[in-house]
N, C-alpha and C positions, 0 to 999 in steps of 0.2 A: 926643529920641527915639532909641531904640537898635532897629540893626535887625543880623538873623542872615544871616549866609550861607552857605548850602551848597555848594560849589565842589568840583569835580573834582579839584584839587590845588593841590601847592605853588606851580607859576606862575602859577596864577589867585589864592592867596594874596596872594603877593609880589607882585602888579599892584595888589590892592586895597589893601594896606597901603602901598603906595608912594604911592596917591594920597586917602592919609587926611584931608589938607588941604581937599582937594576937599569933602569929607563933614564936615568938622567946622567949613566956613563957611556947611554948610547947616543947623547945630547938628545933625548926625547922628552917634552913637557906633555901633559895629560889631563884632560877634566875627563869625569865622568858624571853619566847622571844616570841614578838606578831607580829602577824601575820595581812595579809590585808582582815580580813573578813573569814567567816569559811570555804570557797574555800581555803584559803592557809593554814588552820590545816589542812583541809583533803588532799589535796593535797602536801604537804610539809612535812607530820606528820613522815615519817622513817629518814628523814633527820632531822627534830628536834628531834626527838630520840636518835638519833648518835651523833649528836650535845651536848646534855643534857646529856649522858653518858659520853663523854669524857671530860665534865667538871665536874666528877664526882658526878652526880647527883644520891641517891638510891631510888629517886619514881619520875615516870615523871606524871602529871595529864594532863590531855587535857582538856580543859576546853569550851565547847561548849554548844552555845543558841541551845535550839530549836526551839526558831520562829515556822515557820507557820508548822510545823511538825508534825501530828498526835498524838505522843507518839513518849516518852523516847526510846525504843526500836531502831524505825528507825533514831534516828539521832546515837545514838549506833551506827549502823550498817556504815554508812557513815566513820568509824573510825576502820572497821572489820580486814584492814590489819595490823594495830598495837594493837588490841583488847586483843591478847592473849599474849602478854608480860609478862612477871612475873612482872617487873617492873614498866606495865605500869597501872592507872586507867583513866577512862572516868568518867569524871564529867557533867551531861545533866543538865545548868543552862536552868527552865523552867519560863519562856518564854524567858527573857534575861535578861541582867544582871538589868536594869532595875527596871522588879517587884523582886529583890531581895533589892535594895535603900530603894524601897517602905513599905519594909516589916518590915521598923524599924523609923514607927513613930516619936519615940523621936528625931532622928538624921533628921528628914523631918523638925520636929515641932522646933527644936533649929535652923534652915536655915530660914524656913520663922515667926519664933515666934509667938507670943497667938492672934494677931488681925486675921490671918486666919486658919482655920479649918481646918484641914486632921484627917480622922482616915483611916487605911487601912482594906478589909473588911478580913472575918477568915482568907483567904490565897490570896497570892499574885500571887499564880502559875500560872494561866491562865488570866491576865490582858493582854489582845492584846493593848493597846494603854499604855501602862506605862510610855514609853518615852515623849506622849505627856504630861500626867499627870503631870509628874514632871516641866516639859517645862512651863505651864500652871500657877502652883504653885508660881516657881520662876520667871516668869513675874507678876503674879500678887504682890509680894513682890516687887520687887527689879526694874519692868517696860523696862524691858527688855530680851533677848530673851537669852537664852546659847546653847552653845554647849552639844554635847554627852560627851566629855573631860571635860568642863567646869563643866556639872550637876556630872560629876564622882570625882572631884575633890571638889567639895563643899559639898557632902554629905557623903562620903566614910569619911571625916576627923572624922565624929559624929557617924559613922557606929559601931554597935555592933555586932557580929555572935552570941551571946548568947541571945540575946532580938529579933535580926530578925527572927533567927531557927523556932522561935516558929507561924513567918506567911508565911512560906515557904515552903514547902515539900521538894523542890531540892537543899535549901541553906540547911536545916537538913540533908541532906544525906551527901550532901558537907563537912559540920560540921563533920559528923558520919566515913566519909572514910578517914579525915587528922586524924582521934581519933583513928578510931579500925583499918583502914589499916597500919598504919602507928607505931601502937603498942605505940601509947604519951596518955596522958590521959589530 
């Protein structure tokens, strides 16, 4: 089964292609095409559609932060003209892709190793500053400052969906919709 993604950008890219493995023990193949910020999923999103079908895509996900957004529901809706696709699901990464890095310790704690401290707290879903967190982290380690690419690229390598699920609500659904929508186990 190959399925399309539509993502905000390159570090939501370079998260998924990091964890290719992941996806191709569940026999799943994947293109993505990222977009400049979640203005250009929403606004772009029947053309990456079209796009993703003709390269023979059978699930496209759209994969979108919620940032400063009240609830799941209304970043939903931001996505309402392509919502009811058979083909299509909406993925609400809460807060952003971020506190999902954060929600997998191990893969925190093998970047900056045992001299510094991280636990994450029950869930990572509603951390408004994650990105600095992490920023933060890996300057105190390494004494200098990374990129959003840079932190997605050093931590996605160590990244697990089976060990983060469990401090995320929206990476477990995430989890739960390539599982049960997708009919792989």
């Amino acid at each position: 089964m190959k399925i399309g993604f539509v993502v905000e950008g390159k570090s939501d890219q370079i998260f998924l292609e990091s964890n290719k493995e992941w996806f191709e023990k569940k026999g799943l193949d994947f293109l993505i095409i990222p977009c400049f910020g979640k203005p250009g999923v929403i606004n772009h999103a029947i053309k990456h559609l079209k796009s993703l079908r003709l390269k023979g895509c059978d699930k496209i996900i759209f994969l979108i932060d919620r940032d400063k957004d009240k609830c799941v529901p209304l970043t939903t809706q931001r996505l309402e003209h392509v919502r009811k696709e058979k083909d299509v699901i909406i993925c609400v990464v809460s807060r952003d892709l971020e506190c999902w890095l954060l929600s997998d310790s191990k893969a925190i704690k093998k970047i900056i190793g045992k001299r510094y401290k991280y636990e994450p707290p029950d869930f990572t879903d509603d951390i408004k500053n994650a990105k600095e967190i992490i920023k933060n982290l890996l300057k105190k380690k390494f004494k200098i400052s990374f990129s959003e690419i840079e932190i997605a690229e050093k931590v996605s390598k160590h990244f697990s969906f089976e060990r983060a699920k469990e401090k995320n609500k929206s990476l477990k659904r995430f989890v739960n919709k390539i599982k049960q929508c997708l009919n792989v186990s």
